[in-house]
N, CA, C and O atoms as CSV, one atom per row, in Angstrom:
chain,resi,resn,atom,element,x,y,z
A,1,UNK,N,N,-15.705,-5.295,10.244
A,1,UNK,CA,C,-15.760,-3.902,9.835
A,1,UNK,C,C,-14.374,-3.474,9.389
A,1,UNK,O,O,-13.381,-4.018,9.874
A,2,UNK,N,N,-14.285,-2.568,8.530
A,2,UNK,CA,C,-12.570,-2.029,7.953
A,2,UNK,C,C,-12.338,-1.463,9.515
A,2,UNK,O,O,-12.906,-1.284,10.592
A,3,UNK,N,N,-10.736,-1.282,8.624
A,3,UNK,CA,C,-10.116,-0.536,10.118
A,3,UNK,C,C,-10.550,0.945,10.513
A,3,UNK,O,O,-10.332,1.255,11.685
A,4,UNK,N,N,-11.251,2.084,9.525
A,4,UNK,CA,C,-11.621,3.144,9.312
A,4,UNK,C,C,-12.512,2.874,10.444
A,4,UNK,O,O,-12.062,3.185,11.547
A,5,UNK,N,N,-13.632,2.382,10.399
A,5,UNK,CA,C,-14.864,2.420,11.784
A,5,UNK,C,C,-14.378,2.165,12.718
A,5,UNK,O,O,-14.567,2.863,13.715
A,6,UNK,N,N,-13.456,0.916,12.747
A,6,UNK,CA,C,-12.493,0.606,13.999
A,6,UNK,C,C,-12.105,1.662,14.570
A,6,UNK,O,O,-12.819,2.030,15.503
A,7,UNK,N,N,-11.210,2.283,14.331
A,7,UNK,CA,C,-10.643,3.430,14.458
A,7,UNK,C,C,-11.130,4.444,14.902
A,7,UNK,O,O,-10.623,4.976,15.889
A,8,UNK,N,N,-12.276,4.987,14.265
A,8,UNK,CA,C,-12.975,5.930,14.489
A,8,UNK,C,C,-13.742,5.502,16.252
A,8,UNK,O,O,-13.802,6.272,17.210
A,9,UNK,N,N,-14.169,4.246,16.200
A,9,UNK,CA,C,-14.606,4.131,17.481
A,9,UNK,C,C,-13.804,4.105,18.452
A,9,UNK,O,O,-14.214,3.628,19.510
A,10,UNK,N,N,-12.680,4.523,18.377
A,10,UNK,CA,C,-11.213,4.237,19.582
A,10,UNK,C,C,-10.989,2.761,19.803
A,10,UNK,O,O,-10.931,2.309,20.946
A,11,UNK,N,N,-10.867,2.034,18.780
A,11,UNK,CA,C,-10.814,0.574,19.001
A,11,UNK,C,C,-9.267,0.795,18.242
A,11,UNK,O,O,-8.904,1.719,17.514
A,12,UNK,N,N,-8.353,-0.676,18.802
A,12,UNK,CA,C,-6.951,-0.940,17.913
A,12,UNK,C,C,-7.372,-2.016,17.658
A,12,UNK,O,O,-7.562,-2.950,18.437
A,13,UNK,N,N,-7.631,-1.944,16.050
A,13,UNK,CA,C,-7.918,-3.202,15.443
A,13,UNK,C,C,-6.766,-4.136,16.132
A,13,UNK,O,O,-7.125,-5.283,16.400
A,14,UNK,N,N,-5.465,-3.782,16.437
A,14,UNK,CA,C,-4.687,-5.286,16.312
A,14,UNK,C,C,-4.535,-5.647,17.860
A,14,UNK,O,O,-3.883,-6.651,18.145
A,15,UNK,N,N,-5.074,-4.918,18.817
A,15,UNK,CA,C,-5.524,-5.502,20.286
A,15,UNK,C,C,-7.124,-5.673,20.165
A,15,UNK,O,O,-7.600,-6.658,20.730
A,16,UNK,N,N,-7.924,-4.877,19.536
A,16,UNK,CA,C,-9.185,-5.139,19.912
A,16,UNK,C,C,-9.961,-6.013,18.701
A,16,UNK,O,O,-11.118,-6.435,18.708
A,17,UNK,N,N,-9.070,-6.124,17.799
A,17,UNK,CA,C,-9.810,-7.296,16.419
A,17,UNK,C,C,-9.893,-8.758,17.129
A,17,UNK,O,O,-9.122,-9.426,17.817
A,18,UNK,N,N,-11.196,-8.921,16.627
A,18,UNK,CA,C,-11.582,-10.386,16.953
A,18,UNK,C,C,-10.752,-11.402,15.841
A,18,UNK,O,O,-10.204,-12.469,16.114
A,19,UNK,N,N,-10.846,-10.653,14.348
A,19,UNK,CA,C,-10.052,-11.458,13.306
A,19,UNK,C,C,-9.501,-10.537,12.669
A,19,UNK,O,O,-9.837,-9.418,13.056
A,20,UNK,N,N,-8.881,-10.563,11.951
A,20,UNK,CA,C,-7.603,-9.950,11.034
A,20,UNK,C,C,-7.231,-10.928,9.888
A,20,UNK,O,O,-6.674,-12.023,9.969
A,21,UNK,N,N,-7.760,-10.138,8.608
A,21,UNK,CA,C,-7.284,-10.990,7.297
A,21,UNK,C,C,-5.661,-10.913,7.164
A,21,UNK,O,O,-4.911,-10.269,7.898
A,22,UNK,N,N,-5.325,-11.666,6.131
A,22,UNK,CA,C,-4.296,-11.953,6.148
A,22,UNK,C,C,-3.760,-11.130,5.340
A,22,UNK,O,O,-4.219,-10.929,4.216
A,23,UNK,N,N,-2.345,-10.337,5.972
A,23,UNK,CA,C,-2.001,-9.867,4.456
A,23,UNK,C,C,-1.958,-9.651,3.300
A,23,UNK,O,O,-1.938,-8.542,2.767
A,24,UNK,N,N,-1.932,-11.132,2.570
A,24,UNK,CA,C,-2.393,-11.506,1.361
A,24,UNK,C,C,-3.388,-11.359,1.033
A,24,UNK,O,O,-3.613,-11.675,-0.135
A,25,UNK,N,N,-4.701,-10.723,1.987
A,25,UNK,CA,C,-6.151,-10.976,1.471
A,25,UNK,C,C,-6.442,-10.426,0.066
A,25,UNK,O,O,-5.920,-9.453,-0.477
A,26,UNK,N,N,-7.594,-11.440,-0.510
A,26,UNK,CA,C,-7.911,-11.124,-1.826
A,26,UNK,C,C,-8.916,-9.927,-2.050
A,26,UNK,O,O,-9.410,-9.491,-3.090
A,27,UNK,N,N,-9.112,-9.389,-0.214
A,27,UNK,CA,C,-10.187,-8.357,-0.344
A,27,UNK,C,C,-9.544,-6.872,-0.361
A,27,UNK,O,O,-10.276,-5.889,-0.253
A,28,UNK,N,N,-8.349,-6.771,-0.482
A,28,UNK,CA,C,-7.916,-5.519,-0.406
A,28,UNK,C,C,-8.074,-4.323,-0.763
A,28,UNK,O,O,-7.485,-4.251,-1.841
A,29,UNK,N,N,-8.584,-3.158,-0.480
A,29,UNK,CA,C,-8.820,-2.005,-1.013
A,29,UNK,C,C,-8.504,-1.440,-2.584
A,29,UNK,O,O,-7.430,-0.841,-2.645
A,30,UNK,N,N,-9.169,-1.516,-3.725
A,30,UNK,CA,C,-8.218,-1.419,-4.748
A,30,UNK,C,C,-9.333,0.213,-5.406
A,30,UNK,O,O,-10.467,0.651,-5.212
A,31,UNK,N,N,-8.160,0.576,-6.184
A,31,UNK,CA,C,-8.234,2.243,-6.980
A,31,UNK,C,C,-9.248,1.685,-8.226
A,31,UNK,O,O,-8.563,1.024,-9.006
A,32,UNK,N,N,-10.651,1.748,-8.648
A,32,UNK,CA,C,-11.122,1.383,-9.547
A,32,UNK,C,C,-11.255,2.968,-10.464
A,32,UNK,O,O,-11.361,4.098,-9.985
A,33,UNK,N,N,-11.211,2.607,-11.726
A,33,UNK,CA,C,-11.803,3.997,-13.009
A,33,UNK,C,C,-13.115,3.482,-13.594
A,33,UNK,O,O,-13.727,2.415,-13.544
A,34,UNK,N,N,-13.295,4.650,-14.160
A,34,UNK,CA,C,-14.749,3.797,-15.444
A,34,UNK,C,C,-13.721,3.698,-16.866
A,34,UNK,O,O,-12.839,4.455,-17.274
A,35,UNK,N,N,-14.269,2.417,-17.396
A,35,UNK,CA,C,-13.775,1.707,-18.577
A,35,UNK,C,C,-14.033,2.785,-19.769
A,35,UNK,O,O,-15.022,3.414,-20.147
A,36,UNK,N,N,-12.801,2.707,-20.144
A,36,UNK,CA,C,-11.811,3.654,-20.782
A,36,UNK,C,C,-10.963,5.017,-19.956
A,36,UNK,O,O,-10.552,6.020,-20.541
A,37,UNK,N,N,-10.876,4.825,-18.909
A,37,UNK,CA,C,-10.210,5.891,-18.195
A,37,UNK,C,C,-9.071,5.845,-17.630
A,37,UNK,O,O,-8.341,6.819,-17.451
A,38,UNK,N,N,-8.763,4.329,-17.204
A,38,UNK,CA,C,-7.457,3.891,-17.048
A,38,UNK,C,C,-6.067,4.581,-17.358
A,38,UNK,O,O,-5.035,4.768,-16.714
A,39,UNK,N,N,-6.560,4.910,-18.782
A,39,UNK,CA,C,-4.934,5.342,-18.570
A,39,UNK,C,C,-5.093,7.056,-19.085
A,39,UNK,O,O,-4.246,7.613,-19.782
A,40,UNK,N,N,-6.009,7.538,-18.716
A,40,UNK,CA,C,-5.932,8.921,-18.216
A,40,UNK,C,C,-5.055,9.307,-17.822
A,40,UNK,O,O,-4.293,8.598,-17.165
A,41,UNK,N,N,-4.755,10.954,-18.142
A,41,UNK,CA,C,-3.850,11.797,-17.374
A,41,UNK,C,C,-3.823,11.483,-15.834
A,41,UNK,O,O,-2.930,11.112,-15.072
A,42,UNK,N,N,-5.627,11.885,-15.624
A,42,UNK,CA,C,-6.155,12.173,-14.294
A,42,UNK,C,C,-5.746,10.661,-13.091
A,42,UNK,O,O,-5.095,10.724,-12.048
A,43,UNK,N,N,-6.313,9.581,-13.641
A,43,UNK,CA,C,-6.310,8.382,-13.582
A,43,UNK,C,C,-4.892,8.205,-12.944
A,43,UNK,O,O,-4.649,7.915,-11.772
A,44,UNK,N,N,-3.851,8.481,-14.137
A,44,UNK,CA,C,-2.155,7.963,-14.075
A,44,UNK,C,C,-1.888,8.803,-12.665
A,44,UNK,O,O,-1.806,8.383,-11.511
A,45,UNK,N,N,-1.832,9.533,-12.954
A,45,UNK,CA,C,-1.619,10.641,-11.741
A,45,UNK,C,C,-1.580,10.224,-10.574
A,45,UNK,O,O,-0.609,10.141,-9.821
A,46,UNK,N,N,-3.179,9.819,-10.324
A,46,UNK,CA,C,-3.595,9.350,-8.850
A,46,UNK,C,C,-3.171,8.367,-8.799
A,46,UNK,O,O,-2.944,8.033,-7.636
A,47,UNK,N,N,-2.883,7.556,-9.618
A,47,UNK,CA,C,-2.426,5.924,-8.887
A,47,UNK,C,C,-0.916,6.515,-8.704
A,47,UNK,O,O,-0.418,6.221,-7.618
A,48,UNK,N,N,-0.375,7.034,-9.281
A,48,UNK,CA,C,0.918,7.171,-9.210
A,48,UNK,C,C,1.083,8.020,-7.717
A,48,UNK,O,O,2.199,7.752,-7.270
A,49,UNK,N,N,0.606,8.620,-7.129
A,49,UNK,CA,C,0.296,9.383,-5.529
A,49,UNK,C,C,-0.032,8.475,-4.722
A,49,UNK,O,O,0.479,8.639,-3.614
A,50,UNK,N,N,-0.841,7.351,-4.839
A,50,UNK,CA,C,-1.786,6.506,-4.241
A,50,UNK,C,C,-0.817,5.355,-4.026
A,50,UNK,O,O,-1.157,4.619,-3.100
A,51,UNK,N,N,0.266,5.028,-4.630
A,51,UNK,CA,C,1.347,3.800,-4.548
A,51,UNK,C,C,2.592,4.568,-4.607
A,51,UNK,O,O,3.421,4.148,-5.413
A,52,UNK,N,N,2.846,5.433,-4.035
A,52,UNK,CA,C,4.179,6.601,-3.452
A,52,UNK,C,C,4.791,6.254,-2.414
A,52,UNK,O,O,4.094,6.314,-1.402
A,53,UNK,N,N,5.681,5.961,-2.290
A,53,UNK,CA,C,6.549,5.422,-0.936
A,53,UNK,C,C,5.986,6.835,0.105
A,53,UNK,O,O,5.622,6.646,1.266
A,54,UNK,N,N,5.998,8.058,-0.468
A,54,UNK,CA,C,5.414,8.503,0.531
A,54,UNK,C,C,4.025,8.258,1.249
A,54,UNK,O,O,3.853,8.586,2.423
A,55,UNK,N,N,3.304,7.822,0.682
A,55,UNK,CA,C,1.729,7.448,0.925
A,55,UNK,C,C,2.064,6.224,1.804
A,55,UNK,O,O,1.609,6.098,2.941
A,56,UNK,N,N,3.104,5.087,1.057
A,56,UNK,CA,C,3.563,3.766,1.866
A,56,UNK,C,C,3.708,4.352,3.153
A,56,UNK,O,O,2.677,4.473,3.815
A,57,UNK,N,N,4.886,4.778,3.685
A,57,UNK,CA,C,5.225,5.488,4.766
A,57,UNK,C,C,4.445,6.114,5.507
A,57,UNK,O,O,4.599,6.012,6.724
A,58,UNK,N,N,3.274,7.025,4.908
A,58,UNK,CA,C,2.508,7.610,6.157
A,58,UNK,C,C,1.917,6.192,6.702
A,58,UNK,O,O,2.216,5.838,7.842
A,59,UNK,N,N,0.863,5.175,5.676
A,59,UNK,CA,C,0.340,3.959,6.189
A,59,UNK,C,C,1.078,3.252,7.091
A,59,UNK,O,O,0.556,2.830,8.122
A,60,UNK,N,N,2.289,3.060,6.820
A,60,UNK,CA,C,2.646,1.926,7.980
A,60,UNK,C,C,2.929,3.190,9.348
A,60,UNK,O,O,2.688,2.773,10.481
A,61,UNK,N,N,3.242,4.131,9.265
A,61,UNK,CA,C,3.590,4.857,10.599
A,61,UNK,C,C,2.509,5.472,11.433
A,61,UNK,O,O,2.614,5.810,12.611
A,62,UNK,N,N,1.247,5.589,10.512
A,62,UNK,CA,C,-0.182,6.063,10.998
A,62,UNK,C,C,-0.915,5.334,11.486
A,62,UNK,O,O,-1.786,5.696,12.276
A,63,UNK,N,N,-0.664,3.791,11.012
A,63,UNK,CA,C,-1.554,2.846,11.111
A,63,UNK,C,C,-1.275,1.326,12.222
A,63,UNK,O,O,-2.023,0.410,12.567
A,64,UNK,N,N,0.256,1.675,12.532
A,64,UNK,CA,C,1.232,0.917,12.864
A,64,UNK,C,C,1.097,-0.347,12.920
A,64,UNK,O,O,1.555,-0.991,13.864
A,65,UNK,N,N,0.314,-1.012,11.713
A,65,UNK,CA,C,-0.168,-2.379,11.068
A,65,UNK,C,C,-1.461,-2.383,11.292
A,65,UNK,O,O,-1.948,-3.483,11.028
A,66,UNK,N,N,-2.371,-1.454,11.745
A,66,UNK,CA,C,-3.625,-2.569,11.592
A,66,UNK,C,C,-4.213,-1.978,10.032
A,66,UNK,O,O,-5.245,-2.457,9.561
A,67,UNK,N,N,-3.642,-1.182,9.497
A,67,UNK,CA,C,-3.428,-1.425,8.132
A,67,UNK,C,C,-2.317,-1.744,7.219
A,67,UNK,O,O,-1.358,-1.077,7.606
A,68,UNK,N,N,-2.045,-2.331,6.361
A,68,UNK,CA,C,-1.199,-2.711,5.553
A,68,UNK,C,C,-1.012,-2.686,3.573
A,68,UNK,O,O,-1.448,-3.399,2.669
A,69,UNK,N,N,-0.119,-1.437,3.639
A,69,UNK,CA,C,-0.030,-1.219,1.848
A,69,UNK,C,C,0.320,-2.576,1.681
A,69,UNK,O,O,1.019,-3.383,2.294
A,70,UNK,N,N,-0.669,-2.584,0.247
A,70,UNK,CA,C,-0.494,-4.094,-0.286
A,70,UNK,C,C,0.310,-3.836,-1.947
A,70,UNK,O,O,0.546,-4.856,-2.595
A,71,UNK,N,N,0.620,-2.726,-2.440
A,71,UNK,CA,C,1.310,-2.290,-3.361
A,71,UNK,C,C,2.786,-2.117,-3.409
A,71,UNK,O,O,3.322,-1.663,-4.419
């Protein structure tokens, strides 16, 4: 299950995970558009908020690894 349900159930993924992908995983959460929208105003915007050292920073201090920005 993501770490979101984890979480929500008072579980710490990184004491109570049975497994944990690897950093590198190829399954990582990614920002999808519909084709031709990419490079939207709207589009640019949000990725540009969404990969913000501030956004970095809340993740690692909110999450204190059992999630990990992969950007």
């Amino acid at each position: 299950i993501t770490t979101n349900y984890a979480l929500g159930a008072g579980l710490n993924p990184l004491k109570d995970g049975i497994f944990m992908e690897d950093k590198d995983s190829l399954y990582a959460i990614v920002l999808a558009t519909r084709k031709g929208e990419e490079t939207s105003q709207k589009s640019l915007v949000i990725k540009e908020i969404l990969t913000s050292d501030k956004i970095k920073n809340f993740i690692i201090e909110k999450y204190k690894g059992s999630v990990i920005p992969t950007f």
